[in-house]
ZASELO-844492 format. One line per 5 residues: number of its first residue (from 1); for each residue x negated, y negated, z of C-alpha. Coordinates in steps of 0.1 Angstrom, whole numbers. Layout:
NUM> X/Y/Z  ...;
END
This chain:
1> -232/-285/-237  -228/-261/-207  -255/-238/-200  -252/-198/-211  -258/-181/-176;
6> -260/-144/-194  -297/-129/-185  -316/-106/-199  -308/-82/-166  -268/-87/-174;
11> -275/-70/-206  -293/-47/-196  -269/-40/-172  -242/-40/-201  -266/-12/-218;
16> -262/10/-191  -226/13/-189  -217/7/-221  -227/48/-234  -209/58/-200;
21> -178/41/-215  -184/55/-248  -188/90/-232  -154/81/-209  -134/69/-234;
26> -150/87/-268  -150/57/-287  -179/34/-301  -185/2/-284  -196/-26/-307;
31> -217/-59/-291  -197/-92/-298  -207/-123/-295  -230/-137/-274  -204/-169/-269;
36> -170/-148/-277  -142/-140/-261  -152/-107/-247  -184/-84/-245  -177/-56/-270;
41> -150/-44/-294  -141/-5/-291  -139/12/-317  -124/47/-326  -122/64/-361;
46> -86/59/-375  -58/79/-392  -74/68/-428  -107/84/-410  -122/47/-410;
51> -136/34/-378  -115/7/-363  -106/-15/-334  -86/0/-311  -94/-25/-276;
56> -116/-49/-264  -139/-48/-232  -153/-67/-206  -179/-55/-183  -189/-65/-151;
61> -214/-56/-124  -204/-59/-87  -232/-45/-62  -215/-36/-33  -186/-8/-30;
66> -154/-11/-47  -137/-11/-14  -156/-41/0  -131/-64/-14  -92/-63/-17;
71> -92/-76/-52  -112/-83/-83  -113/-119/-98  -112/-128/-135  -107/-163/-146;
76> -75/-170/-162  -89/-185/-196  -103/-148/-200  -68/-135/-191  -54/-158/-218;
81> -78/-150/-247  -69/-113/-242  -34/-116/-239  -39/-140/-275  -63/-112/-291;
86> -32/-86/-277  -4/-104/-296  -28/-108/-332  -46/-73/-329  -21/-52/-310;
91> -53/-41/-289  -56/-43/-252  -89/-58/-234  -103/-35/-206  -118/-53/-178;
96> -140/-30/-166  -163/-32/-132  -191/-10/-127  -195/-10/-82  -221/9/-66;
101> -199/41/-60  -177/40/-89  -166/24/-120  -129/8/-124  -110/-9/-150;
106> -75/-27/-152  -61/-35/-186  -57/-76/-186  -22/-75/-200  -11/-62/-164;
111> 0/-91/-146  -20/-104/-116  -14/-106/-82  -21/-139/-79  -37/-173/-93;
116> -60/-193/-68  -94/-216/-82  -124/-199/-76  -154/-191/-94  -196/-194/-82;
121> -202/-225/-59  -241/-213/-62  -253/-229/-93  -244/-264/-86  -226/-264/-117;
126> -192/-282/-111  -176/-262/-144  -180/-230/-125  -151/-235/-103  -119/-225/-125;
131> -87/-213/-125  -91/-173/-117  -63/-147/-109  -69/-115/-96  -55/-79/-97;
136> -55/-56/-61  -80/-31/-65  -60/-4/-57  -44/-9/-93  -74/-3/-108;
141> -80/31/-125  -116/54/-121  -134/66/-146  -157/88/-119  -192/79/-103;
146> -211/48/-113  -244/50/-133  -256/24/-102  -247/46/-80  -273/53/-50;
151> -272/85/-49  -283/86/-86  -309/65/-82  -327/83/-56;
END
């Protein structure tokens, strides 16, 4: 079995954007999964006044700027499990980056801007290299400042 490469800092990472999204988007984010397809279900409360699932989300961390690099890469299989989840649930998966400067997100239905393998070479773990595509930054909406921002942590 491969190892699970999700640290305790990741999380905690995830816990700090996850109330800015909830503030962003008014919604309720639900944890999923430690080993599902993505990091929370959001949730918003329903004609019938019930709280349902209305998207899916998942959140990375980048530390640099989000103008460092041209575009942002997300393995296909992820692609593929939203796009799967889109045609049962009717709900879109937000793919969500949290930069330095600002946080971004691109909806995983859009199509990407191309396919190329890719993936950590850092680990030594052969399984990281994959099949990734990636969307242009500039496509990419803003939901304002990033809770990592430097300026806030000063």
């Amino acid at each position: 079995m491969r190892p699970a490469y999700e640290t305790e800092q990741d999380l905690e990472k995830e816990r700090v954007i996850a109330p800015y999204l909830e503030r962003a988007w008014s919604c309720n984010l639900r944890k999923l999964n430690k080993f599902g397809s993505f990091d929370y279900a959001l949730e918003k409360i329903g004609d019938s006044g019930v709280l349902v699932v209305r998207g899916f989300v998942e959140i990375k961390r980048r530390n640099c700027a989000h103008n460092h690099y041209q575009t942002i890469m997300v393995s296909a299989s992820k692609r593929q499990q939203a796009l799967s989840m889109f045609e049962t649930t009717k709900c879109p998966t937000a793919f969500v980056v949290a930069y330095d400067d600002v946080v971004k997100y691109i909806s995983l239905i859009e199509e990407p801007c191309k396919t190329t393998v890719g993936g950590r070479f850092d680990r030594g773990d052969k399984q990281d290299a994959e099949v990734v595509i990636h969307y242009d930054i500039s496509r990419m909406l803003s939901l304002g400042p990033s809770p990592f921002s430097k300026l806030e942590v000063a």
